[in-house]
MARDO-582521 format. One record per residue (C-alpha): residue number from 1; residue in one letter; x, y, z negated. Coordinates in nm, 3 decimals, always signed. Example, Ala and Ser with C-alpha at 12.3 -4.5 7.8 and 13.67 -1.06 7.14 Angstrom:
// MARDO-582521
seq  type  X  Y  Z
1  A  +1.230  -0.450  -0.780
2  S  +1.367  -0.106  -0.714
//
This chain:
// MARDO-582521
seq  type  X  Y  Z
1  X  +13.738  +9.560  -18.599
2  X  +13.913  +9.210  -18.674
3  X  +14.059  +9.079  -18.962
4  X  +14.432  +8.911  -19.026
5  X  +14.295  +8.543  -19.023
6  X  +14.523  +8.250  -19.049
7  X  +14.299  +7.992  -18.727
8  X  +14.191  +8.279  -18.564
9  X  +14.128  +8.211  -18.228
10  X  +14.178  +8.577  -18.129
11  X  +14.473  +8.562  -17.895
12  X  +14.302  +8.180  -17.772
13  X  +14.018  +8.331  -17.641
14  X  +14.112  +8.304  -17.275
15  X  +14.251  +7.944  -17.297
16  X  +13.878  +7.845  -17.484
17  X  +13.667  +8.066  -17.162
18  X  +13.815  +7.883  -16.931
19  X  +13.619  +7.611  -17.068
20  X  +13.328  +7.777  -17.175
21  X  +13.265  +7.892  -16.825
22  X  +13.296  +7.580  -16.665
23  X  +13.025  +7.465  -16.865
24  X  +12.793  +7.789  -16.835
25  X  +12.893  +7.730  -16.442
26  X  +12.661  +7.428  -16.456
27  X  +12.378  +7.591  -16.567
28  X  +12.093  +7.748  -16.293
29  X  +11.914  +7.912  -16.636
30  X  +12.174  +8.130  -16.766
31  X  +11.967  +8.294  -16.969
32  X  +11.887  +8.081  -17.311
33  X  +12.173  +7.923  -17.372
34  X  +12.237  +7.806  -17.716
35  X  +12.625  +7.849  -17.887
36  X  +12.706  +7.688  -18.181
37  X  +13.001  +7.857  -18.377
38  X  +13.032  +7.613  -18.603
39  X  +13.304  +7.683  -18.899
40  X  +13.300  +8.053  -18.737
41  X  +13.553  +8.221  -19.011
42  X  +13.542  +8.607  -18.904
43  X  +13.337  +8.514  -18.565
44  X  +13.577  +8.602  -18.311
45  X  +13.464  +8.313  -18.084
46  X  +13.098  +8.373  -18.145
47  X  +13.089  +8.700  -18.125
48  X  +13.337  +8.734  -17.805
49  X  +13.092  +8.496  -17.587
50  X  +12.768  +8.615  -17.723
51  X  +12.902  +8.945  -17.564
52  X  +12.996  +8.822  -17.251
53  X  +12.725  +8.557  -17.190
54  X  +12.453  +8.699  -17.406
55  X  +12.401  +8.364  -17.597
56  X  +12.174  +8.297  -17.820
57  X  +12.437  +8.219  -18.079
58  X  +12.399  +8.033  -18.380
59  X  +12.667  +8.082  -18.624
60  X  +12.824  +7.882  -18.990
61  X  +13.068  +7.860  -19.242
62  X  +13.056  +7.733  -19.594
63  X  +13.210  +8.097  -19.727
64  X  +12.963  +8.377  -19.796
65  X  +13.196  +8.647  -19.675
66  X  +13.222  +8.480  -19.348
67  X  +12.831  +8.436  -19.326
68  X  +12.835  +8.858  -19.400
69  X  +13.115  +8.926  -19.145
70  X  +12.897  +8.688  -18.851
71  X  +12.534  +8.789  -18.973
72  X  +12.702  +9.168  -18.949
73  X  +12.857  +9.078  -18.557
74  X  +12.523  +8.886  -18.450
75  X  +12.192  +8.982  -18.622
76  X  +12.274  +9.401  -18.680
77  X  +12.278  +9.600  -18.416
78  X  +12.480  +9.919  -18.423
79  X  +12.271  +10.215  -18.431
80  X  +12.250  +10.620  -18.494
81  X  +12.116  +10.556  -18.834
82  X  +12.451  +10.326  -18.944
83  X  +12.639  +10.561  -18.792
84  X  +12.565  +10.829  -18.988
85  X  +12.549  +10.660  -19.282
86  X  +12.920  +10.572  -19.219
87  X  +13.000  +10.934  -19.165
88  X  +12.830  +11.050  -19.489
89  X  +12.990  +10.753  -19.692
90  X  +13.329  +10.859  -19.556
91  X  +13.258  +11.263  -19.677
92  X  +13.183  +11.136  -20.016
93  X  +13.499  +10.969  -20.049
94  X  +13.668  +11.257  -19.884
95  X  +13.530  +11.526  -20.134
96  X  +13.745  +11.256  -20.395
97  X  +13.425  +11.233  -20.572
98  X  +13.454  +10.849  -20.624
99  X  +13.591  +10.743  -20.980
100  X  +13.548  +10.474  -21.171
101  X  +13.206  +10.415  -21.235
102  X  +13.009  +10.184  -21.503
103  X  +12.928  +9.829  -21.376
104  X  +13.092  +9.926  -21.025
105  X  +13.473  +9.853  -21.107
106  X  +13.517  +9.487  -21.014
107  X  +13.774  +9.527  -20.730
108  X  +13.949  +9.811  -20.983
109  X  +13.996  +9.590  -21.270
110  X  +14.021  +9.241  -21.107
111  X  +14.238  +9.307  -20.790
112  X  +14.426  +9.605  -20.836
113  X  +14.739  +9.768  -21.071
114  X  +14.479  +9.913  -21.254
115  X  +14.294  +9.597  -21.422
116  X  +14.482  +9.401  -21.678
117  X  +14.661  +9.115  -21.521
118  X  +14.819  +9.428  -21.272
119  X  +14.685  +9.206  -20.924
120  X  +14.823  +9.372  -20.614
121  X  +14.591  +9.318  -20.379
122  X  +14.455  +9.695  -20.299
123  X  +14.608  +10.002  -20.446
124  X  +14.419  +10.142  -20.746
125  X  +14.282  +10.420  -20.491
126  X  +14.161  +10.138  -20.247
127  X  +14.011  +9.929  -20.483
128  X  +13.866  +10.224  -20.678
129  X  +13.714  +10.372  -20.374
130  X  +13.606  +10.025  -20.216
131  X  +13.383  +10.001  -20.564
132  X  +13.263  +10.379  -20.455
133  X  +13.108  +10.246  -20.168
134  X  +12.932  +9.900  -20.303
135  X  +12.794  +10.161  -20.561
136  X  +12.681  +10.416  -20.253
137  X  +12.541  +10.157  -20.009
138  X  +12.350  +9.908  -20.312
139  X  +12.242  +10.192  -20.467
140  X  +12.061  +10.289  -20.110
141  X  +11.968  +9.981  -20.081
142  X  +11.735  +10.012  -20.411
143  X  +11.601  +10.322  -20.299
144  X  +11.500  +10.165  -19.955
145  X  +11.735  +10.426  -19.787
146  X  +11.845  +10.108  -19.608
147  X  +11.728  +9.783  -19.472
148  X  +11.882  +9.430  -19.599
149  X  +12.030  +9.387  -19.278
150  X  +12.160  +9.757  -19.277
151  X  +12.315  +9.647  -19.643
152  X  +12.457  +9.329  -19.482
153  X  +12.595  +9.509  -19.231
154  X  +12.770  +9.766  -19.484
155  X  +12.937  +9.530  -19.700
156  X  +13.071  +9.365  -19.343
157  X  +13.220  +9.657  -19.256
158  X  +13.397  +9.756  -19.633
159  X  +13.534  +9.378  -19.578
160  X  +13.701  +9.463  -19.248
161  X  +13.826  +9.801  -19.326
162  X  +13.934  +9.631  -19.682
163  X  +14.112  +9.388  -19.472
164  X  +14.318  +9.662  -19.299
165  X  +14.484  +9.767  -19.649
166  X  +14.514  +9.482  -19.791
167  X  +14.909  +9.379  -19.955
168  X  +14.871  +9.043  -19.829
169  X  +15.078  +8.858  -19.564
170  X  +14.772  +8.743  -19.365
171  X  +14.628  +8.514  -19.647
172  X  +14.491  +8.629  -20.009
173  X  +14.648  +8.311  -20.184
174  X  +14.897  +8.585  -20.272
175  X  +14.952  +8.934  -20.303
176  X  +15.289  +9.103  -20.230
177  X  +15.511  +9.252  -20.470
178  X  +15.547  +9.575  -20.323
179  X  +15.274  +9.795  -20.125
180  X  +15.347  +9.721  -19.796
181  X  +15.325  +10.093  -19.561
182  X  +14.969  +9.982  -19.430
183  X  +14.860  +9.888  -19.780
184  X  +14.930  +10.276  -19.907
185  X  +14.672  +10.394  -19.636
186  X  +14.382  +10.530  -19.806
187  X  +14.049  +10.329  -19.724
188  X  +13.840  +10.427  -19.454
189  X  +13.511  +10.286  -19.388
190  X  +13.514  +10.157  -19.032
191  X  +13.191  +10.012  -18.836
192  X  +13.308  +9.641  -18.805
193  X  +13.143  +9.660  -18.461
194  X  +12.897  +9.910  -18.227
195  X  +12.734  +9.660  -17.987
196  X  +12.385  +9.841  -17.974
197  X  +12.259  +9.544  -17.810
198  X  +12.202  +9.207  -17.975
199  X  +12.062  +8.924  -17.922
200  X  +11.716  +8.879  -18.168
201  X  +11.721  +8.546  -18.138
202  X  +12.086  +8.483  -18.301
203  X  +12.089  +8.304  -18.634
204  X  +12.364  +8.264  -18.939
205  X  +12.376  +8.010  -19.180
206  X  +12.598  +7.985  -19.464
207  X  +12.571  +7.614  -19.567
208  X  +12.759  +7.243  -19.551
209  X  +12.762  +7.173  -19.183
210  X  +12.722  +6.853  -19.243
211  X  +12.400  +6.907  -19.366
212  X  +12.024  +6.845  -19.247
213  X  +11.994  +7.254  -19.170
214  X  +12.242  +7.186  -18.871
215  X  +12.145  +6.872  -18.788
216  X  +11.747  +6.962  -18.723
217  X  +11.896  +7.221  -18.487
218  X  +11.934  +7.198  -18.103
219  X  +12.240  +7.355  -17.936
220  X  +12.368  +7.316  -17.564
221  X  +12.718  +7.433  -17.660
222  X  +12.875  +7.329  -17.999
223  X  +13.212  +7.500  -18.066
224  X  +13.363  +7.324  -18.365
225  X  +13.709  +7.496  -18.542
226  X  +13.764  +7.283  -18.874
227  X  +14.029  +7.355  -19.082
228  X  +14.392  +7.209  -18.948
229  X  +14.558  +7.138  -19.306
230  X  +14.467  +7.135  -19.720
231  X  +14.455  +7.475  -19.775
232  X  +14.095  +7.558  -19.847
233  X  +13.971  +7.887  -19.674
234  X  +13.772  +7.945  -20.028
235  X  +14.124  +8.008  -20.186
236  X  +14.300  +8.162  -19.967
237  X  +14.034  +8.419  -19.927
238  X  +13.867  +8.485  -20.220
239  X  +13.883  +8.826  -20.272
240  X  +13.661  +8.864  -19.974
241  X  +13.434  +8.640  -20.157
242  X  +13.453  +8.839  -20.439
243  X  +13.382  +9.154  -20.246
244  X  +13.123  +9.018  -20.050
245  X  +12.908  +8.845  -20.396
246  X  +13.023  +9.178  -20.651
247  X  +12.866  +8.973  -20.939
248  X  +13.051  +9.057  -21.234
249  X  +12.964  +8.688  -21.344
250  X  +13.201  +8.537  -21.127
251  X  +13.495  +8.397  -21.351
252  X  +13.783  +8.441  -21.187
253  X  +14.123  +8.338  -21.355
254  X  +14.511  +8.288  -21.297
255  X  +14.765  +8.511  -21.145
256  X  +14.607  +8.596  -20.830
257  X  +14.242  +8.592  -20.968
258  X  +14.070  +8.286  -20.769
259  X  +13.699  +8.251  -20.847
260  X  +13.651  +7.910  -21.043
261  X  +13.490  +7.655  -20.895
262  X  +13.580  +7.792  -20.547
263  X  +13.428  +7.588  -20.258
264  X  +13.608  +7.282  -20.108
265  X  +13.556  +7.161  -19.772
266  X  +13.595  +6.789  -19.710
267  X  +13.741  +6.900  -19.397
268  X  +14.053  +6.995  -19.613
269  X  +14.092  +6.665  -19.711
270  X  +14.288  +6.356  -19.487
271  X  +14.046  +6.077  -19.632
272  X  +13.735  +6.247  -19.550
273  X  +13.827  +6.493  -19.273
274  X  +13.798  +6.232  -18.986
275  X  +13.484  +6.048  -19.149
276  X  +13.329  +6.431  -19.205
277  X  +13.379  +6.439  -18.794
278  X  +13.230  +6.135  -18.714
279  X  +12.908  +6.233  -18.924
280  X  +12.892  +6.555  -18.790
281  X  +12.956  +6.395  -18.392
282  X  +12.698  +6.108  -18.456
283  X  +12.435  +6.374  -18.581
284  X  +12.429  +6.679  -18.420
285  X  +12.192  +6.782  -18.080
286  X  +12.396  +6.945  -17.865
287  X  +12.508  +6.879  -17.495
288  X  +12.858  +6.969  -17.497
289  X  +13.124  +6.985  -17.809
290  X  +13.438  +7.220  -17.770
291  X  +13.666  +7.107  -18.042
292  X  +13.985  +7.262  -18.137
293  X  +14.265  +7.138  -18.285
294  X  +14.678  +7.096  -18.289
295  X  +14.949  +6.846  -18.298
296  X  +14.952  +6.934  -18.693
297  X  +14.683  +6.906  -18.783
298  X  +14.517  +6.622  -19.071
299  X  +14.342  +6.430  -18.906
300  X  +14.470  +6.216  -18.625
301  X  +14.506  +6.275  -18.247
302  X  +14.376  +5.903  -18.185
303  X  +14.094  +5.904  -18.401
304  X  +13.939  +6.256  -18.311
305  X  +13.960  +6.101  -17.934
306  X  +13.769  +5.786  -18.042
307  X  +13.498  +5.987  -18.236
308  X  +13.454  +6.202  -17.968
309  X  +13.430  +5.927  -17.692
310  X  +13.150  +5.773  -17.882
311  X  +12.948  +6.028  -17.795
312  X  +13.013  +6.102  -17.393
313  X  +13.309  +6.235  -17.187
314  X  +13.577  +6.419  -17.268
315  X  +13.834  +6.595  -17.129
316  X  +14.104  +6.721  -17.339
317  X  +14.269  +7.056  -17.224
318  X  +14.656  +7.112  -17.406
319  X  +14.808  +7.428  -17.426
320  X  +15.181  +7.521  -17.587
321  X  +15.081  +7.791  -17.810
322  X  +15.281  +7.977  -18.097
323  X  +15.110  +7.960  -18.447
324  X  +15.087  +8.187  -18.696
325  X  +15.450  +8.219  -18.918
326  X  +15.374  +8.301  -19.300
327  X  +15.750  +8.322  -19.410
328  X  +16.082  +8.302  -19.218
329  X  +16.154  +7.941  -19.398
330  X  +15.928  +7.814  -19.147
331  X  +16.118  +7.590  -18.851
332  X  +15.808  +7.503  -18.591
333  X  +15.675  +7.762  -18.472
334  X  +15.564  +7.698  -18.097
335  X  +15.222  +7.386  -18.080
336  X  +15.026  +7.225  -17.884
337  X  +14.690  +7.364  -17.920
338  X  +14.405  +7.126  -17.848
339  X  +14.100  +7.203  -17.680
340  X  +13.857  +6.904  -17.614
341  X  +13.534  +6.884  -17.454
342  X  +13.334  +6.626  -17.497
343  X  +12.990  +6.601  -17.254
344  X  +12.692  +6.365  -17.429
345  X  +12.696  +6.090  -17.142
346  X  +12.707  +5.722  -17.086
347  X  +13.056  +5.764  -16.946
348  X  +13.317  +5.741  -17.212
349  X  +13.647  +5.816  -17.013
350  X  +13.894  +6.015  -17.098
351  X  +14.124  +6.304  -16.887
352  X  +14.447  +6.513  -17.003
353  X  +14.465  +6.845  -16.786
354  X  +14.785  +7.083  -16.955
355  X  +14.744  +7.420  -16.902
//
């Protein structure tokens, strides 16, 4: 499954494996490769080369739903057990069993008609039978029925299939005033993925990556995605978030029900963006650095080029791509996606190649 992700890299994938497999090219040991996924949102880039290459793939982001979506996609593998658990979950909702139960009714009162400030985020069946399952699957969880990871994996798939009825445009920073047709579906728990096979040795973190926990790692392949503009991830998604933590503690407030004190990446921001980057560049063990970006993005073309050259080589690869359209008020639509690669050496020129 994938989600509707405003930066995903989804339909890029191609454009960013040429790339990737230049670099893998170069390699006679094929076989312990280390990928960084950086700021890995729903992990379509980790997750997509850890399948073809078998990388071991190390994965980030600063929200927790993301770190549940990638730990689900890299460190669970997909097996009879979840599979059946999936089926049974589904029957229980089918036999309409599910109501509104005690202490299990935060997506029911918080993002749906039902609740008092009447969000429209799920329909009051969604969101009442997306609380049905947190209560099935943590309740299994305290009975050992499942494992932590089996739990992890679980809550990553409610967030995908959530995803898929969701009455957003893309983004949670608002909910539409009418249920859209896919938003009326009825809520089907879907295994966000069945690769039976994954590598043990892949690892997700869910911290600043700009932090000591990154830095003390060692990566041959560091695939960085930061944010393009101001709008923090953290807001625009928070209903995952709040899905993902289900702690009725969380104060939440305002029309659309953001969690206060939401996180705030520096990366958001066009004084510290480009500084964030050079900290990151300067510190970080790793070989090669795929970093993407656009023509519209904060931080300046110049400067990314200079803070990448001050590590090694680095080619820059442009392609015309068309980004995502939120409303019909918007004029540019067609970019120039960036894509550079940077190669830790003591030569520090510099190549265009437009693809």
């Amino acid at each position: 499954m994938s989600f509707n992700y405003i930066g995903s890299k989804k339909k890029l994938i191609d454009f960013l494996d040429n790339v990737v497999n230049k670099i893998v090219s170069t390699y006679k040991d094929k076989t312990n490769i280390k990928f960084f996924d950086g700021f890995a949102g729903t992990g379509i880039v980790g997750s997509s080369f850890h399948k073809k290459y078998n990388f071991i793939t190390i994965s980030n982001d600063l929200e927790y739903y993301s770190y549940i979506i990638n730990y689900s996609l890299l460190c669970v593998s997909y097996s009879k057990k979840l599979e059946t658990l999936i089926k049974e979950i589904n029957n229980d909702l089918n036999d309409d069993n599910n109501k509104v139960i005690k202490n299990y009714d935060l997506i029911t009162m918080n993002y749906s008609p039902k609740g008092k400030d009447k969000r429209k985020f799920w329909t009051d069946t969604n969101a009442i039978r997306c609380d049905y399952i947190r209560f099935i699957i943590d309740t299994k969880l305290k009975k050992n029925v499942i494992t932590e990871d089996e739990h992890i994996y679980l809550i990553g798939s409610l967030l995908a299939s959530m995803d898929s009825v969701a009455n957003t445009a893309c983004v949670y920073g608002a909910f539409l005033k009418q249920f859209k047709k896919s938003a009326n579906e009825k809520l089907v728990l879907k295994p966000i993925h069945i690769n039976d096979n994954l590598n043990s040795n892949n690892k997700v973190y869910n911290v600043d990556i700009n932090s000591d926990t990154i830095y003390n790692e060692e990566f041959d392949i560091c695939y960085l995605d930061p944010p393009y503009n101001n709008r923090q991830y953290s807001a625009n998604y928070h209903p995952l978030n709040y899905i993902a933590l289900y702690d009725k503690n969380l104060e939440i407030y305002g029309k659309t029900g953001l969690i206060k004190n939401y996180n705030k990446s520096k990366y958001c921001n066009k004084l510290s963006a480009i500084k964030m980057l050079e900290l990151l560049v300067s510190n970080i063990k790793t070989k090669h650095i795929l970093l993407s970006y656009n023509n519209e993005g904060i931080m300046n073309f110049e400067e990314i080029k200079k803070v990448l050259m001050s590590k090694g080589k680095v080619i820059l690869y442009k392609k015309e791509y068309k980004k995502f359209k939120s409303n019909n008020n918007q004029s540019s639509v067609w970019v120039n996606e960036y894509l550079f690669h940077c190669e830790q050496s003591d030569d520090k020129t510099f190549t265009e190649i437009i693809i």
